[in-house]
C-alpha positions as protocol buffer text, in pm:
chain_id: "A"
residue {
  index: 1
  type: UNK
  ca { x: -1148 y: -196 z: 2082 }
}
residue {
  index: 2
  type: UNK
  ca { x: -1097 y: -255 z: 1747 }
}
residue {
  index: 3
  type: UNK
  ca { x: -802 y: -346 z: 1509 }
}
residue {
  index: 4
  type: UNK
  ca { x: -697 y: -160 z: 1159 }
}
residue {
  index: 5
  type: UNK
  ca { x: -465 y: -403 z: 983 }
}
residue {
  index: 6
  type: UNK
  ca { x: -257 y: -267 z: 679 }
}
residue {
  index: 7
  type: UNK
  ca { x: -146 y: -553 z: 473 }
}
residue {
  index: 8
  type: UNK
  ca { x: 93 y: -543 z: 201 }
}
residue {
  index: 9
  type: UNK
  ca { x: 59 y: -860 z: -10 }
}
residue {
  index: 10
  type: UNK
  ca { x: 395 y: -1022 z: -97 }
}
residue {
  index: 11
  type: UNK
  ca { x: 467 y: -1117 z: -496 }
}
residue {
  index: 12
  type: UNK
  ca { x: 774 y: -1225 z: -677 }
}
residue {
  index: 13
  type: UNK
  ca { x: 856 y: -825 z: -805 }
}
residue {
  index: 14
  type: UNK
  ca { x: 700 y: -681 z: -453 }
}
residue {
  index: 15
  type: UNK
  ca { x: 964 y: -408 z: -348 }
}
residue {
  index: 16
  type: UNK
  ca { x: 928 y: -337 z: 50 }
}
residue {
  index: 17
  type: UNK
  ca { x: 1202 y: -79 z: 237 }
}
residue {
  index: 18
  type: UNK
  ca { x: 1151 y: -207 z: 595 }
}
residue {
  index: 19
  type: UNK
  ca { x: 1401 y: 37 z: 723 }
}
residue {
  index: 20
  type: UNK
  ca { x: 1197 y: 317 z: 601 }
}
residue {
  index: 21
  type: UNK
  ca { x: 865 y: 165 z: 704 }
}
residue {
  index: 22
  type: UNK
  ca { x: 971 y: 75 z: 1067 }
}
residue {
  index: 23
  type: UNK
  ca { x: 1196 y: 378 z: 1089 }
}
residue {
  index: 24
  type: UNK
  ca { x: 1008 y: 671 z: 908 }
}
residue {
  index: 25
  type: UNK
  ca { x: 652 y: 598 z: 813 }
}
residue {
  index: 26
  type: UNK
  ca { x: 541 y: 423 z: 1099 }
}
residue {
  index: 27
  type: UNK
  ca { x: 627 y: 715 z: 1336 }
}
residue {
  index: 28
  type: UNK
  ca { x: 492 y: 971 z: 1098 }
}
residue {
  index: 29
  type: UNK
  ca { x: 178 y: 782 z: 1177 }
}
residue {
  index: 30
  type: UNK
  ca { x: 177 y: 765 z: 1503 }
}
residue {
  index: 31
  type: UNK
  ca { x: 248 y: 1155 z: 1545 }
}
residue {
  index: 32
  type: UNK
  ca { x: -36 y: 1216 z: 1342 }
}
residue {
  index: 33
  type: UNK
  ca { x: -261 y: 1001 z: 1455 }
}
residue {
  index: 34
  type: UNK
  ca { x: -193 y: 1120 z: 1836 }
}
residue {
  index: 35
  type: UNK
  ca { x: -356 y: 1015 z: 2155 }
}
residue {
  index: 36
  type: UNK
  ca { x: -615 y: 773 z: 1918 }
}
residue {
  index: 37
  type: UNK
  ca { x: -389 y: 547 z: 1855 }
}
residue {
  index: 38
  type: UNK
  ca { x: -406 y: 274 z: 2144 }
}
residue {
  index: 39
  type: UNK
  ca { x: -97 y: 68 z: 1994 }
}
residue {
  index: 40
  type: UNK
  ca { x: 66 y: -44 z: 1686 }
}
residue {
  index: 41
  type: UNK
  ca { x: 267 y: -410 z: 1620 }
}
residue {
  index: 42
  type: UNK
  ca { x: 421 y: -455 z: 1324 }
}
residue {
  index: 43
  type: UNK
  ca { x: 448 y: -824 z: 1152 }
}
residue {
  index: 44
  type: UNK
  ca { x: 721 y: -849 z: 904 }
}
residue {
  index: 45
  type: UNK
  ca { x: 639 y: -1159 z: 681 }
}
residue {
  index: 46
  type: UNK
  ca { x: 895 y: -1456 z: 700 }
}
residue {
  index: 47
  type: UNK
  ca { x: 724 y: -1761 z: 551 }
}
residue {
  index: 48
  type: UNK
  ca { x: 403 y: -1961 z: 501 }
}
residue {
  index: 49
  type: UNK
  ca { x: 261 y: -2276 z: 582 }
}
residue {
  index: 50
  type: UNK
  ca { x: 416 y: -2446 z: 290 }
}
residue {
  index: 51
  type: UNK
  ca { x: 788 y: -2524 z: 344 }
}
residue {
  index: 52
  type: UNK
  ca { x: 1042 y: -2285 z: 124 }
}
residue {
  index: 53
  type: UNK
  ca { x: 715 y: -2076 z: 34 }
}
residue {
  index: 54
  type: UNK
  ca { x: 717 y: -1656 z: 30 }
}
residue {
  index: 55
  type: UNK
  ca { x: 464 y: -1551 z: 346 }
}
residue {
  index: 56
  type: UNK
  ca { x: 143 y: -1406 z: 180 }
}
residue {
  index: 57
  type: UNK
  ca { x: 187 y: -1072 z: 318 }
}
residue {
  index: 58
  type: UNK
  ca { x: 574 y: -932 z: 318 }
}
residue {
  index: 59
  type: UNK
  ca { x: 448 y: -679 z: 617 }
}
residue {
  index: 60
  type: UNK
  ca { x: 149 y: -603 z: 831 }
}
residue {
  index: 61
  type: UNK
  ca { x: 104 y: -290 z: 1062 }
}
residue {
  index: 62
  type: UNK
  ca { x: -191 y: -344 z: 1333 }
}
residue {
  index: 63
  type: UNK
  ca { x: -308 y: -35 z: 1448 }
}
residue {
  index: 64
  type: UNK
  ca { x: -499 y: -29 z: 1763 }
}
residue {
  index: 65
  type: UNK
  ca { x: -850 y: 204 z: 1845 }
}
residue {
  index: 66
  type: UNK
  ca { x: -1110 y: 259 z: 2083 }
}
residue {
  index: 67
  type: UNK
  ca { x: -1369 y: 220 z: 1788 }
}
residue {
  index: 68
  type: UNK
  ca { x: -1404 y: 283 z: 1448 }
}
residue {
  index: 69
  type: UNK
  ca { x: -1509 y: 658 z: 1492 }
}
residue {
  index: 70
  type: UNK
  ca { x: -1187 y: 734 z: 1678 }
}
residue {
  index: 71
  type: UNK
  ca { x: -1009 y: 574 z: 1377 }
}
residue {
  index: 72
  type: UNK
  ca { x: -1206 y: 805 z: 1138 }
}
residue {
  index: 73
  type: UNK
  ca { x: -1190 y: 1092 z: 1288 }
}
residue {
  index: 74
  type: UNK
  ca { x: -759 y: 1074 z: 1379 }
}
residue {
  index: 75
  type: UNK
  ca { x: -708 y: 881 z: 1034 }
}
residue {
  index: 76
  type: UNK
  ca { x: -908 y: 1071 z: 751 }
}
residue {
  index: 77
  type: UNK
  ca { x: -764 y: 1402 z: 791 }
}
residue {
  index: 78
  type: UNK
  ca { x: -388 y: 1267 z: 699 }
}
residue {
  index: 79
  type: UNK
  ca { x: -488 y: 992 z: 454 }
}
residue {
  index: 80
  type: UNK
  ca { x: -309 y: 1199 z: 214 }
}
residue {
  index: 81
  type: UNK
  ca { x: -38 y: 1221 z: 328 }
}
residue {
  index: 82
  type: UNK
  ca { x: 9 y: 831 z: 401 }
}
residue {
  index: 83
  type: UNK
  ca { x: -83 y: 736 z: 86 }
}
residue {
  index: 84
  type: UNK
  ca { x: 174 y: 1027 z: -89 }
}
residue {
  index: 85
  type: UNK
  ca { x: 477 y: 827 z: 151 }
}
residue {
  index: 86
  type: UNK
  ca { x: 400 y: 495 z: -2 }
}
residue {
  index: 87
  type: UNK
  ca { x: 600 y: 522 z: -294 }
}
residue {
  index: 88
  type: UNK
  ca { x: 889 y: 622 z: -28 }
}
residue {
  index: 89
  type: UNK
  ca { x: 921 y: 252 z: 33 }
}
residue {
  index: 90
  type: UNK
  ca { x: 683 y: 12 z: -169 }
}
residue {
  index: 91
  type: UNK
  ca { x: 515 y: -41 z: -518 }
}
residue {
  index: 92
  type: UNK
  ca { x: 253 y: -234 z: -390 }
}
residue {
  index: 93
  type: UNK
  ca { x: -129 y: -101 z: -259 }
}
residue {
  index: 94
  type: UNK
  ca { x: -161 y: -187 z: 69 }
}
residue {
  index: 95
  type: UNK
  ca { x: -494 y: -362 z: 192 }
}
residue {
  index: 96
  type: UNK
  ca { x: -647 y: -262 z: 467 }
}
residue {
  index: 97
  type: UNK
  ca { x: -923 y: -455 z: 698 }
}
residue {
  index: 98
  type: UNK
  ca { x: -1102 y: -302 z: 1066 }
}
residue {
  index: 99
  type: UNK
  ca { x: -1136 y: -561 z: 1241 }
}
residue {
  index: 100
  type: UNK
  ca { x: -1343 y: -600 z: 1625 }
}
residue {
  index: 101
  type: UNK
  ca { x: -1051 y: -754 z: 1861 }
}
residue {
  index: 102
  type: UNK
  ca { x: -1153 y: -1043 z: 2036 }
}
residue {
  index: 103
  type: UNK
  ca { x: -894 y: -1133 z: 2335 }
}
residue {
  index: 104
  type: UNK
  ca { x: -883 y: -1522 z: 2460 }
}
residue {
  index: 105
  type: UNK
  ca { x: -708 y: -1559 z: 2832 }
}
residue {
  index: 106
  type: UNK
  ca { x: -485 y: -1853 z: 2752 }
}
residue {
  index: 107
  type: UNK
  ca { x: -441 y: -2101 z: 3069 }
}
residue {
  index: 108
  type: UNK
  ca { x: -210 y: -2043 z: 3259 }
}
């Protein structure tokens, strides 16, 4: 399994429409994408480790695969059109890291 994170780094003149995100894009996504997608959390950014300090990222979107050709292959042919809804709530690039997931059984 792996994990596509979409990270949108948080600045002082960072505009982010959560609404729209959580509400619009995010579905758009996952009707495009289809049966690939495994699942998708969303982390909306409150803080950092310093006290009173912005979080680094104001929003990241995990999206979950079997592998990275299933991501490829459901992605590429709408990349488009995901990156033509941006400006529809954001004016920052978003950064984007695959990542192999690695689950931990806590105790119980």
């Amino acid at each position: 399994m792996i994990k596509v994170s979409v990270m949108y780094p948080n600045s002082k003149d960072v505009q982010f429409d959560t609404d729209y995100y959580q509400n619009k894009h995010l579905p758009m996504v996952t009707k495009l994408i289809g049966n690939a997608l495994k699942g998708l959390e969303l982390d909306l950014g409150i803080a950092s480790r310093v006290p009173g300090e912005s979080a680094p990222y104001v929003a990241i979107a995990h999206l979950l695969f079997d592998d990275v050709a299933s991501f490829q292959e459901a992605f590429g042919p709408h990349a488009a059109t995901f990156a033509a809804d941006v400006k529809n709530y954001s004016n920052v690039q978003a950064e984007l890291q695959i990542s192999k997931l690695v689950i931990f059984k806590t105790k119980d």
